[in-house]
C-alpha positions in Angstrom: -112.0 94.5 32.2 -110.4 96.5 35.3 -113.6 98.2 35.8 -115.8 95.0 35.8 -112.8 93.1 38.5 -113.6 96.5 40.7 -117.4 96.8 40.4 -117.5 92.4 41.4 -115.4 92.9 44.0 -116.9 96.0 45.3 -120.4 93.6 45.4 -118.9 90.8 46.8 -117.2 93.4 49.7 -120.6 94.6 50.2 -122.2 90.9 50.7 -120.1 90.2 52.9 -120.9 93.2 54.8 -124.1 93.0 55.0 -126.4 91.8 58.0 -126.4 87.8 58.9 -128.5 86.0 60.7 -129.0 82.6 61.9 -131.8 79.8 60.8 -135.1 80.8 60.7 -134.1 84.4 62.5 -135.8 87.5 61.7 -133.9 90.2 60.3 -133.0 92.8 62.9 -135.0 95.7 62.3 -137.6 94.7 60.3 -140.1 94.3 63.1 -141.5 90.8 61.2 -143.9 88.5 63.4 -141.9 85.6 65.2 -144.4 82.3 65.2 -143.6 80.1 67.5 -144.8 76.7 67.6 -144.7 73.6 70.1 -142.7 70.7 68.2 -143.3 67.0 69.2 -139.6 66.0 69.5 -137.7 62.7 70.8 -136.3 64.5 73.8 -140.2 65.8 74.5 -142.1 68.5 73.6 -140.3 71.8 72.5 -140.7 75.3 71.3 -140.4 76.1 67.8 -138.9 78.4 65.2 -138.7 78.8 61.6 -140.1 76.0 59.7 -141.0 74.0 63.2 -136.9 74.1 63.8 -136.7 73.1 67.2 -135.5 75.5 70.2 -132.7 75.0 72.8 -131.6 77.0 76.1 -128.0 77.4 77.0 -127.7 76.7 80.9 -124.9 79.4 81.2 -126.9 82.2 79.8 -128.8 84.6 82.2 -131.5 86.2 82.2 -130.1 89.0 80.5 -126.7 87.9 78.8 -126.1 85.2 76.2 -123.0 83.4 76.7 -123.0 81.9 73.4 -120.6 84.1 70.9 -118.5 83.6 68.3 -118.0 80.2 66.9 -120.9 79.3 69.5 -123.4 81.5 68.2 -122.3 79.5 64.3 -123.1 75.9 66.1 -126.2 77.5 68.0 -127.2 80.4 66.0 -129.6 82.8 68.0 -132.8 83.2 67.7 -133.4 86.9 66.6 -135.5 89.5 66.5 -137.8 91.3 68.9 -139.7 89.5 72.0 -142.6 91.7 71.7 -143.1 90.6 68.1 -143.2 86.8 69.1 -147.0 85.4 68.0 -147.3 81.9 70.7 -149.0 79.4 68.8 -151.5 76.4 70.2 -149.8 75.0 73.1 -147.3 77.8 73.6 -147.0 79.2 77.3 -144.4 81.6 79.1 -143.2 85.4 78.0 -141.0 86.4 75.7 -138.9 89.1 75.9 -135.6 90.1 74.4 -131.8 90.8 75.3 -129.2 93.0 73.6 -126.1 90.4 72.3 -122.8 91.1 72.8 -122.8 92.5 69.2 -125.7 94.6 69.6 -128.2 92.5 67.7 -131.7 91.4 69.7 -132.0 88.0 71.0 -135.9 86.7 71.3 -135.8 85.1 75.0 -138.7 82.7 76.6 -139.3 82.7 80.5 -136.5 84.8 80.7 -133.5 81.9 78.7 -132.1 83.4 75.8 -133.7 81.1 72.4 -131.1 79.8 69.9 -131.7 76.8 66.9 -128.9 73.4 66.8 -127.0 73.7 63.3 -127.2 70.0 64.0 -130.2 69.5 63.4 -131.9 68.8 59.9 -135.3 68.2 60.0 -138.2 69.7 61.9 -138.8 68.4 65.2 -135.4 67.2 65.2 -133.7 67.3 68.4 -130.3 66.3 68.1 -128.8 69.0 70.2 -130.5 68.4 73.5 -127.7 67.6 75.9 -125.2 68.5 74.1 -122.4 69.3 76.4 -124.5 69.0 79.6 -125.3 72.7 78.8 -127.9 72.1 76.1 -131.3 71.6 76.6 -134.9 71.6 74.5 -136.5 75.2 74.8 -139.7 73.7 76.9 -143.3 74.8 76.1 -144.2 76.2 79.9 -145.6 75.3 82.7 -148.7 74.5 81.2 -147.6 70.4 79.9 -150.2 68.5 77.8 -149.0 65.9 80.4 -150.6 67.0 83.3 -153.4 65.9 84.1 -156.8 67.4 83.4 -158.0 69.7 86.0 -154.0 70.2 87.6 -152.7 73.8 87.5 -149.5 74.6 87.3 -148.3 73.4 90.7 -150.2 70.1 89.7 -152.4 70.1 92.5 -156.5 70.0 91.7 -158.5 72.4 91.0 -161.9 73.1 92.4 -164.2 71.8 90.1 -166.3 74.1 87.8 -170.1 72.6 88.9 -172.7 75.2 89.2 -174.1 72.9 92.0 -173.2 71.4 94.9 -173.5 68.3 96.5 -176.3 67.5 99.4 -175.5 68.2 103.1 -172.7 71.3 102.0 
């Protein structure tokens, strides 16, 4: 009976020792694919993670630190894994790159803001955690918005039209 309390706590020990990660976060190490989506949300449209889990951006963070640790990082877990592993899917614009956490584990970032998911939220597409604390915000899809309109570039100004001909008198 001894033996059997030893060997259950010795596997419970080891459980509890082993790597975590956050919603939808790939395992550190394994060098699995990271699809990200675009998700329709309330709050507009966002990138997504895991299971169309919507993305958020801590204003605080830089371009190469997270600020988010601790009982933070259990609210917003990060999103993690390695940037160059990230697969953009339809409507998905920007880089992605990655940062070292405090810890030592890789954090996927997008345009340079460190990703993380809401604990908050539920569903995908949900977007309950946009705002939270005036430091929250949706991860946005890039610069390149299905709202602009048709011809803009990025700085919203029109483009030269793509006409093999050209109009009398030019």
């Amino acid at each position: 009976m001894r033996l059997a309390t030893v060997i259950a706590a010795s596997a419970l020990l080891l459980a509890a020792c082993a790597p975590q990660t956050g919603a939808g976060s790939a395992a550190p190490g394994t060098g699995a694919a990271i699809e990200i989506t675009v998700a329709h949300t309330d709050a507009g449209d966002a990138l997504a993670g895991a299971g169309g889990k919507t993305l958020y951006t801590l204003s605080t963070d830089t371009s190469d630190t997270s600020t988010c640790t601790g009982n933070c990082a259990n609210t917003w877990p990060p999103l993690l894994g390695d940037g160059s592993q990230v697969t953009p899917g339809d409507g998905v614009s920007g880089s992605f790159g990655t940062i070292t956490r405090p810890g030592g584990e890789k954090q996927v970032t997008h345009d340079g803001k460190p990703l993380y998911y809401y604990s908050g939220d539920q569903n995908a597409g949900d977007s309950s955690g946009d705002g939270v604390g005036g430091v929250w915000s949706i991860a946005t899809v890039g610069a390149s918005s299905a709202s602009q309109p048709a011809g803009a570039g990025a700085s919203g100004t029109q483009q030269p039209s793509a006409t093999p001909y050209r109009a009398p008198g030019y």
